[in-house]
Biopython code that builds the backbone (N, CA, C, O; Angstrom):
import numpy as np
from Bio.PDB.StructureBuilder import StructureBuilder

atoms = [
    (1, "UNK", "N", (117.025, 142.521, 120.998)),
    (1, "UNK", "CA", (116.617, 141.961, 119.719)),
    (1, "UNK", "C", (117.709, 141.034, 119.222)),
    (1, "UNK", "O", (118.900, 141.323, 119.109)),
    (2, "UNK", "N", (117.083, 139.794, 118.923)),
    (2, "UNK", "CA", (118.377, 138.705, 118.088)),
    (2, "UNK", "C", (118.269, 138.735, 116.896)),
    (2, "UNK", "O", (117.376, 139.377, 116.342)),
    (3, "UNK", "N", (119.147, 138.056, 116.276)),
    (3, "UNK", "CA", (119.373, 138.388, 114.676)),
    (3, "UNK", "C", (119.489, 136.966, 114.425)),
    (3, "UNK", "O", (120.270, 136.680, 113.517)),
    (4, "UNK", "N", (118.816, 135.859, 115.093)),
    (4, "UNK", "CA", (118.064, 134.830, 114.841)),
    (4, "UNK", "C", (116.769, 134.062, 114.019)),
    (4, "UNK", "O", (115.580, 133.939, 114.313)),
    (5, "UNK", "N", (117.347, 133.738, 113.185)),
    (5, "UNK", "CA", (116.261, 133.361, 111.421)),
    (5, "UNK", "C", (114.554, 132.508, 111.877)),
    (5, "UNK", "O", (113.390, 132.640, 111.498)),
    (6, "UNK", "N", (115.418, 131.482, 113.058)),
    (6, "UNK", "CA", (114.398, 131.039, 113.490)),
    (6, "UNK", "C", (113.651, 131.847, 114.762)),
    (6, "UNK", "O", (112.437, 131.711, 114.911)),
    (7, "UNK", "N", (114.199, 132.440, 115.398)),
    (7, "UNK", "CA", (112.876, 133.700, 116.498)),
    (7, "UNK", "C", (112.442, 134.433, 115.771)),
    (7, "UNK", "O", (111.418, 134.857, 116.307)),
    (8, "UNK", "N", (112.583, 134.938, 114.722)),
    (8, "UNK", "CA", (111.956, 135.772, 113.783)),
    (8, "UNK", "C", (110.833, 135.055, 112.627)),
    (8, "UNK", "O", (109.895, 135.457, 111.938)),
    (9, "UNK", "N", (111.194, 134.391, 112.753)),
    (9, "UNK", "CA", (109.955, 133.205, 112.270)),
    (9, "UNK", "C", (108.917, 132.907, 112.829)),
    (9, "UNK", "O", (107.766, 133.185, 112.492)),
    (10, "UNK", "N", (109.344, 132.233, 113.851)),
    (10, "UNK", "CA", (108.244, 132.025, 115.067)),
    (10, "UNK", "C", (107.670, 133.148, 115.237)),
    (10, "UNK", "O", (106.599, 132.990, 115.822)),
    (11, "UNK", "N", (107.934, 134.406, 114.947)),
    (11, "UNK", "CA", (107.173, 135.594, 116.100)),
    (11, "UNK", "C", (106.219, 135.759, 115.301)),
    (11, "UNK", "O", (105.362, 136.577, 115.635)),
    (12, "UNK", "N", (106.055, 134.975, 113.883)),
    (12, "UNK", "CA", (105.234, 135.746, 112.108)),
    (12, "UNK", "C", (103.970, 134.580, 112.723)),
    (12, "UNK", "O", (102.764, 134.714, 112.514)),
    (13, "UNK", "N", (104.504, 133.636, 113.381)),
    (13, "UNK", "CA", (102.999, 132.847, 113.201)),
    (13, "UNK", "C", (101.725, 133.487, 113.926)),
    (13, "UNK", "O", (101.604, 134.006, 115.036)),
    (14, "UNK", "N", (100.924, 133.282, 113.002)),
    (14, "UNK", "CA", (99.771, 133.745, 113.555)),
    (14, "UNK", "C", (99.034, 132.134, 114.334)),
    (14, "UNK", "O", (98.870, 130.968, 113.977)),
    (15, "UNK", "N", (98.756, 132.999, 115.597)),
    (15, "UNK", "CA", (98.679, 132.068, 116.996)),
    (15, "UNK", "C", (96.652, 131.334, 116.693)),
    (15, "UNK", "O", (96.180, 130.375, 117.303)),
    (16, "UNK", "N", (96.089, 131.969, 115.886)),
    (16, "UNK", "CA", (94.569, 132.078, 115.880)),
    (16, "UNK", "C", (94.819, 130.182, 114.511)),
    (16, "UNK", "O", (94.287, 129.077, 114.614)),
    (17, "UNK", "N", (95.868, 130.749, 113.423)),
    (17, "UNK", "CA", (95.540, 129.771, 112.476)),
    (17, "UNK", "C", (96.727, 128.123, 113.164)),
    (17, "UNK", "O", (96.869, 126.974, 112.744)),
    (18, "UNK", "N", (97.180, 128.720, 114.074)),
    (18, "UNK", "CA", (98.049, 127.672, 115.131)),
    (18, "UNK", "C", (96.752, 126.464, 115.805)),
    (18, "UNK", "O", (96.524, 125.276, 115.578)),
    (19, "UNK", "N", (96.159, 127.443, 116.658)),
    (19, "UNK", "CA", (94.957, 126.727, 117.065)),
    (19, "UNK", "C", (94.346, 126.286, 116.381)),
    (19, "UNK", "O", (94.177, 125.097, 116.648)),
    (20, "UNK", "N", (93.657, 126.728, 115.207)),
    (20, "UNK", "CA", (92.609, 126.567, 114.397)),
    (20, "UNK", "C", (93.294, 125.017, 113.545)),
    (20, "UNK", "O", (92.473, 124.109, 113.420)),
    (21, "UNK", "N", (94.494, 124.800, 113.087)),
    (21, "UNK", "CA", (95.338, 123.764, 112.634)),
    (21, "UNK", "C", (94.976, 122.744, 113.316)),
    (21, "UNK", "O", (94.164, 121.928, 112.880)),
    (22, "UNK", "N", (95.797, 122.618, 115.025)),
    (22, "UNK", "CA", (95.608, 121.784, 115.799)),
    (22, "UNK", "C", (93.985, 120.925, 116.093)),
    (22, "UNK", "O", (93.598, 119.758, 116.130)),
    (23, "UNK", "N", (93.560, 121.895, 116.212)),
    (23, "UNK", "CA", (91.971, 121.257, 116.682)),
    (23, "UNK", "C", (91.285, 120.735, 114.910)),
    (23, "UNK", "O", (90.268, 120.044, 114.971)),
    (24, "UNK", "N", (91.820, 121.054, 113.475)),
    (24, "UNK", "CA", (90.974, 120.464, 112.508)),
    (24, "UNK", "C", (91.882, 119.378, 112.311)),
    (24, "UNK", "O", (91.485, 118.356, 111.751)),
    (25, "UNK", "N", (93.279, 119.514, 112.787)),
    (25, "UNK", "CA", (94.074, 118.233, 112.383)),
    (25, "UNK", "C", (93.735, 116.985, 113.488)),
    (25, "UNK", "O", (93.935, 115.773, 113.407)),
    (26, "UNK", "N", (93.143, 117.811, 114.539)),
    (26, "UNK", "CA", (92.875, 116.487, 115.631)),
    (26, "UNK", "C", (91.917, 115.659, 115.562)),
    (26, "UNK", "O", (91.966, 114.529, 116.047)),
    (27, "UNK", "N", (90.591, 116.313, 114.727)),
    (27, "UNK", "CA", (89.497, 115.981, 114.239)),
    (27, "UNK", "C", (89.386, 114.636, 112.916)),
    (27, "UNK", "O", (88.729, 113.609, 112.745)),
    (28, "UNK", "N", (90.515, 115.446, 112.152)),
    (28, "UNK", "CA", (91.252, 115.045, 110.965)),
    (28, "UNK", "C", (91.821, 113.422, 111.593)),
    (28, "UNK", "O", (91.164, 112.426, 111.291)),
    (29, "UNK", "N", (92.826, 113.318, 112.296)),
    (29, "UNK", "CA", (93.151, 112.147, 112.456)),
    (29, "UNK", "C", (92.158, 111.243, 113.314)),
    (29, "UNK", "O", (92.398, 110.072, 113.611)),
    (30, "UNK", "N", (91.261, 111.793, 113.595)),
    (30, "UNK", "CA", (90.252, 110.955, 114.424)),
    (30, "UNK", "C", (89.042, 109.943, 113.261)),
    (30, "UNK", "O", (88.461, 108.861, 113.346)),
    (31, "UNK", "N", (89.151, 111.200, 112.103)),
    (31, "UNK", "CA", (88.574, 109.981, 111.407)),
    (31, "UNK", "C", (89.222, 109.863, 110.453)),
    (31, "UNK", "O", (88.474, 109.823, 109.476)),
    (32, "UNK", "N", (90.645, 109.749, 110.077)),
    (32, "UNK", "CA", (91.325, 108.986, 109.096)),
    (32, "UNK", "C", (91.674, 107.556, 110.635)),
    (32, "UNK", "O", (92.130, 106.500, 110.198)),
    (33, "UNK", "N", (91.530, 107.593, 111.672)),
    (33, "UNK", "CA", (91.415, 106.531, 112.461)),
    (33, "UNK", "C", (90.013, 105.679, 112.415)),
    (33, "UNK", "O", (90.143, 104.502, 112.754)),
    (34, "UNK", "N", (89.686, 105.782, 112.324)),
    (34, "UNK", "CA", (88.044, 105.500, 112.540)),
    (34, "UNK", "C", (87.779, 104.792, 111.047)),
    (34, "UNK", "O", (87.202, 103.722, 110.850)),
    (35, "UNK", "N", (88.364, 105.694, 110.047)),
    (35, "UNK", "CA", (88.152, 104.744, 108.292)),
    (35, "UNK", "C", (88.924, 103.564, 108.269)),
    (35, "UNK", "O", (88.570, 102.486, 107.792)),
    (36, "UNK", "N", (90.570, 103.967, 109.097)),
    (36, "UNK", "CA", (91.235, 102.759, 109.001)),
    (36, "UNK", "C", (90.843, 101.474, 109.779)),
    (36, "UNK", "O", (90.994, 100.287, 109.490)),
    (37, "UNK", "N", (90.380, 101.989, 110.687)),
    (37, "UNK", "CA", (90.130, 100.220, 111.353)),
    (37, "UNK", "C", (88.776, 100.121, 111.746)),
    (37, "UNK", "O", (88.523, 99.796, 112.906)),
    (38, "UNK", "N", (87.585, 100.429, 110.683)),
    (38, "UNK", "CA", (86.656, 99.852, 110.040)),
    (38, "UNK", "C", (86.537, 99.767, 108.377)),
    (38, "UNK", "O", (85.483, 99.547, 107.781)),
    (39, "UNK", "N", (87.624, 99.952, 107.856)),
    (39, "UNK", "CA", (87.687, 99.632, 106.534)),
    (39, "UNK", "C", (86.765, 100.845, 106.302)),
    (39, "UNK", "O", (85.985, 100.476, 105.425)),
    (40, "UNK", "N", (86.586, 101.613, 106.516)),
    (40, "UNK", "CA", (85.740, 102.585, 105.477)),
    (40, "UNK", "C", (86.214, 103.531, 105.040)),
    (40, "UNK", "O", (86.519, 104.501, 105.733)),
    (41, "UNK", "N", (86.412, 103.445, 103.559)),
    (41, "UNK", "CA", (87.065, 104.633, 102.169)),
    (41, "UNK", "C", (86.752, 105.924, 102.552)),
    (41, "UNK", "O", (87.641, 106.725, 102.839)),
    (42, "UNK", "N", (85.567, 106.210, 102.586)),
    (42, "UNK", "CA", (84.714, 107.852, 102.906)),
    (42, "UNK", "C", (85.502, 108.555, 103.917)),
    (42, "UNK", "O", (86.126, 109.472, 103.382)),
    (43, "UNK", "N", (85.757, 108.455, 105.444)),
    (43, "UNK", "CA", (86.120, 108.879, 106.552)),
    (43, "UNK", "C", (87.717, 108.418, 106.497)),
    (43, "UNK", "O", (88.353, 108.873, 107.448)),
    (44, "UNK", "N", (88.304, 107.802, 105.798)),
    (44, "UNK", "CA", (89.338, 107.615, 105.636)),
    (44, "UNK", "C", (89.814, 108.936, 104.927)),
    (44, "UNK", "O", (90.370, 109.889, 105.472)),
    (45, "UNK", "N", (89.476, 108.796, 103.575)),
    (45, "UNK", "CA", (89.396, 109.744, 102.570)),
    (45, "UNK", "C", (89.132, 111.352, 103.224)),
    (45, "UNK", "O", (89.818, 112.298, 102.835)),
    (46, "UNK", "N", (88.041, 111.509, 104.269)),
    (46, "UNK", "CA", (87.802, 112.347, 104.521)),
    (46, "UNK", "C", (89.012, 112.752, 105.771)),
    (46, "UNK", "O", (89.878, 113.602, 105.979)),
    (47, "UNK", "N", (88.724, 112.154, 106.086)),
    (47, "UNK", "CA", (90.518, 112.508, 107.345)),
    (47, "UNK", "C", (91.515, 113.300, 106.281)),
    (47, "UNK", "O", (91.841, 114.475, 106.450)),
    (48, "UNK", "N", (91.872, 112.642, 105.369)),
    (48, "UNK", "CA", (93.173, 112.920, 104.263)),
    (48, "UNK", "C", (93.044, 114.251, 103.905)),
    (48, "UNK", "O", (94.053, 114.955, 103.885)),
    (49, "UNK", "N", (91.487, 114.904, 103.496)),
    (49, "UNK", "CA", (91.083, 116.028, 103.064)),
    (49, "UNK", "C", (91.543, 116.754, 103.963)),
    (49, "UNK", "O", (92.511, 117.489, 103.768)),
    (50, "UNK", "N", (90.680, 116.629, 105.531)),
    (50, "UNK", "CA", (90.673, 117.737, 105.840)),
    (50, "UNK", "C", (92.293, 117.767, 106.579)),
    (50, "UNK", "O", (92.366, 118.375, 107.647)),
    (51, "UNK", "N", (93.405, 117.210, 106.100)),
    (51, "UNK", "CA", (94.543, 117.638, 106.675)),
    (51, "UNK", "C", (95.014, 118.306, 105.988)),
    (51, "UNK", "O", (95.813, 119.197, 106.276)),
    (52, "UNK", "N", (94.511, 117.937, 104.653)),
    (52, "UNK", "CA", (95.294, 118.790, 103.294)),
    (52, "UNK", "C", (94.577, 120.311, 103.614)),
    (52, "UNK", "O", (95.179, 121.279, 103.148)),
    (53, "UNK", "N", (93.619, 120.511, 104.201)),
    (53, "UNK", "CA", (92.795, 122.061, 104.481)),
    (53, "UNK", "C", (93.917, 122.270, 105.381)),
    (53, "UNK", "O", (94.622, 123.228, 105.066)),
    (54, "UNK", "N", (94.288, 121.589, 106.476)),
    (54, "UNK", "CA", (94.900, 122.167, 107.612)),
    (54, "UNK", "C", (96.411, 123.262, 106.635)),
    (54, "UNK", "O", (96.888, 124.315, 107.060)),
    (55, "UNK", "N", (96.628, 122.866, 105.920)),
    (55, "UNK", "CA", (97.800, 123.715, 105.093)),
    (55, "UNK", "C", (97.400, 125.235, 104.538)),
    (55, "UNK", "O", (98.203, 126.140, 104.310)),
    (56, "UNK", "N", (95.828, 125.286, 104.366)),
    (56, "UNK", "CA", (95.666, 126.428, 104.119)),
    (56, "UNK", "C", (95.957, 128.070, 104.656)),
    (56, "UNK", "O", (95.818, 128.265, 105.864)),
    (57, "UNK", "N", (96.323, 129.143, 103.850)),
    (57, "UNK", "CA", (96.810, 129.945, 105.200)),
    (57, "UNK", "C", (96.318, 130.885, 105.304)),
    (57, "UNK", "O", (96.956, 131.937, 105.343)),
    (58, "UNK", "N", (94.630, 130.810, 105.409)),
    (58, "UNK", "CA", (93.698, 131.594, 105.898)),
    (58, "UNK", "C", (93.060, 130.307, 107.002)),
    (58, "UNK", "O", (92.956, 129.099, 106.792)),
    (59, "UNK", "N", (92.699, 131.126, 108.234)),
    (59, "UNK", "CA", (91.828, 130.403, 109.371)),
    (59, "UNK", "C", (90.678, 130.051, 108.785)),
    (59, "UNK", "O", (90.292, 128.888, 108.897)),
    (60, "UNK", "N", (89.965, 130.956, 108.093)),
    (60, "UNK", "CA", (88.528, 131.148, 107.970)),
    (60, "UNK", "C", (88.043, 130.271, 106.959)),
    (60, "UNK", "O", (86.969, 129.676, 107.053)),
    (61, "UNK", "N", (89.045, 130.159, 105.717)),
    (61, "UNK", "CA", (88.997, 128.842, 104.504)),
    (61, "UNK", "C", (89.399, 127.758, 105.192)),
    (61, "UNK", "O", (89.049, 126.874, 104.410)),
    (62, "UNK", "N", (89.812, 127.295, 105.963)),
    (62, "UNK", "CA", (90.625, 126.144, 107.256)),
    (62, "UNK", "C", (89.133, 125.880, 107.096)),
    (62, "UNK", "O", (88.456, 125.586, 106.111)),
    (63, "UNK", "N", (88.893, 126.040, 108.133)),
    (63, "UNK", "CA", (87.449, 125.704, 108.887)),
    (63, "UNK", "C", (86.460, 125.658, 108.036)),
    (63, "UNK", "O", (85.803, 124.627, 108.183)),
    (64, "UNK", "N", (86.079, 126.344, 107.209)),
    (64, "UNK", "CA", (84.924, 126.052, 106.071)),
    (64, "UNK", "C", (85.400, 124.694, 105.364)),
    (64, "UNK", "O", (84.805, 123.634, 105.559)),
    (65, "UNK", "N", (86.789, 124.835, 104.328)),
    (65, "UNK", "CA", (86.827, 123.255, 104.394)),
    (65, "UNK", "C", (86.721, 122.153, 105.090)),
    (65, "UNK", "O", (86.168, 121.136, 104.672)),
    (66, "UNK", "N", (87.178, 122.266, 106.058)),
    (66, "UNK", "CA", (87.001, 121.234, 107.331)),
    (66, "UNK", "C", (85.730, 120.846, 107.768)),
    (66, "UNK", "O", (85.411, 119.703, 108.095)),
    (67, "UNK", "N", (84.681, 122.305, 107.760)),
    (67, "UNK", "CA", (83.540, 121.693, 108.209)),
    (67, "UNK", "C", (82.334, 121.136, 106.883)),
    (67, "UNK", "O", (81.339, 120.416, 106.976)),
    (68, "UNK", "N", (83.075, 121.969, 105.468)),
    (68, "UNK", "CA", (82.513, 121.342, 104.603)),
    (68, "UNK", "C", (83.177, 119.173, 104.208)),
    (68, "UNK", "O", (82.525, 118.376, 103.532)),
    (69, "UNK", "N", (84.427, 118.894, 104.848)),
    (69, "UNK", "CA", (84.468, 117.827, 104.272)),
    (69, "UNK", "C", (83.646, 116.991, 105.297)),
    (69, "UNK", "O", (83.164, 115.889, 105.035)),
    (70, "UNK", "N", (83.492, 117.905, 106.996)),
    (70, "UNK", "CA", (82.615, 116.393, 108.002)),
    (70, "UNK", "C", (81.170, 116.881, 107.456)),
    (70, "UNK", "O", (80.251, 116.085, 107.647)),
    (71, "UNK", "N", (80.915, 117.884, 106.914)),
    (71, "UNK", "CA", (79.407, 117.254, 106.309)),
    (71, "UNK", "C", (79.412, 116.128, 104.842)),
    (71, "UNK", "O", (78.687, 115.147, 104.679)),
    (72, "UNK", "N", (80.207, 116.530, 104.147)),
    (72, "UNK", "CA", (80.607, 115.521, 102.807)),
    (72, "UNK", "C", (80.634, 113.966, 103.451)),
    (72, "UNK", "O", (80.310, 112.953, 102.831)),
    (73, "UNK", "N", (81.024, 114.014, 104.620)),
    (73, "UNK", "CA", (81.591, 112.418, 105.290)),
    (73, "UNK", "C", (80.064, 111.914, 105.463)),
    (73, "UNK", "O", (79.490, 110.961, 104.937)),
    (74, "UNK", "N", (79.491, 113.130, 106.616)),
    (74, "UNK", "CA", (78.483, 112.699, 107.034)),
    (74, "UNK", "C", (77.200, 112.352, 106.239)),
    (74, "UNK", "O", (76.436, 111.525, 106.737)),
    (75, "UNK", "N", (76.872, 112.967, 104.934)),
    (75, "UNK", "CA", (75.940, 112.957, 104.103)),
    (75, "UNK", "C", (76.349, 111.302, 103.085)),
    (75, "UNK", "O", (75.570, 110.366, 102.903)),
    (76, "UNK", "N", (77.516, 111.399, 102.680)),
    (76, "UNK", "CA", (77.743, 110.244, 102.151)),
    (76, "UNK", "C", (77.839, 108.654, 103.059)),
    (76, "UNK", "O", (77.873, 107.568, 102.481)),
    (77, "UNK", "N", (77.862, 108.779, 104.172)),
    (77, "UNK", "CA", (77.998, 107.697, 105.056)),
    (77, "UNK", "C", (76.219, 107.531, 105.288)),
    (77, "UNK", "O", (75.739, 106.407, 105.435)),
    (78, "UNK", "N", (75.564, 108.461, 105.296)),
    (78, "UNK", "CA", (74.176, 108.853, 105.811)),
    (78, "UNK", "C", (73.098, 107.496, 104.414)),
    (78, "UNK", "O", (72.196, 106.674, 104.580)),
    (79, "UNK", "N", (74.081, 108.081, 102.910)),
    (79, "UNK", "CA", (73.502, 108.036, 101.870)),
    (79, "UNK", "C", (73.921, 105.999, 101.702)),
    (79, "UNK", "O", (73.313, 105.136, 101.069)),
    (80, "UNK", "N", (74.955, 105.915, 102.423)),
    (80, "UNK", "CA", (74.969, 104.132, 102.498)),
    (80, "UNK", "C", (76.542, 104.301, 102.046)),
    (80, "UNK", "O", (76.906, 103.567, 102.965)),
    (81, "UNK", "N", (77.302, 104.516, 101.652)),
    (81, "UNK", "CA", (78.801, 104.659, 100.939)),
    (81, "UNK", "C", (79.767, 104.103, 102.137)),
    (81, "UNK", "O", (80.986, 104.056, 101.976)),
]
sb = StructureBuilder()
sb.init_structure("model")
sb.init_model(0)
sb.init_chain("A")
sb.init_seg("    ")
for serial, (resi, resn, name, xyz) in enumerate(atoms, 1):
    if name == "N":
        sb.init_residue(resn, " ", resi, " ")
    sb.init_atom(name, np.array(xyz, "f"), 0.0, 1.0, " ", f" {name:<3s}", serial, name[0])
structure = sb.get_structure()
């Protein structure tokens, strides 16, 4: 056992909201890419959201925001915006 601040840190992360981060932040920058170089506010905007979810530190609120902002994207892009 070390008496190391940072291995004892690392060992607290939970590996489920690790993954769950990676794959909404990858999603996340795919369409804050996609708003930026077609000019569109919505999917721009919506990228921004769901990174700010990625901070949350429940998995299960992660992903409900996340999948509530690509329907918000999708309904408002749907609606002409």
């Amino acid at each position: 056992m070390t008496d190391d601040p940072l291995i004892g840190a690392l060992s607290k992360i939970n590996q489920n909201a690790l993954w769950a981060s990676c794959l909404w932040g990858a999603i996340a920058s795919g369409y804050w890419i996609y708003g930026w170089k077609q000019k569109a506010l919505i999917p721009c905007l919506g990228g921004f959201a769901m990174t700010a979810a990625c901070f949350l530190s429940s998995v299960l609120w992660m992903s409900l925001a996340s999948i509530a902002v690509m329907f918000a994207v999708w309904w408002l892009m749907k609606q002409g915006y």
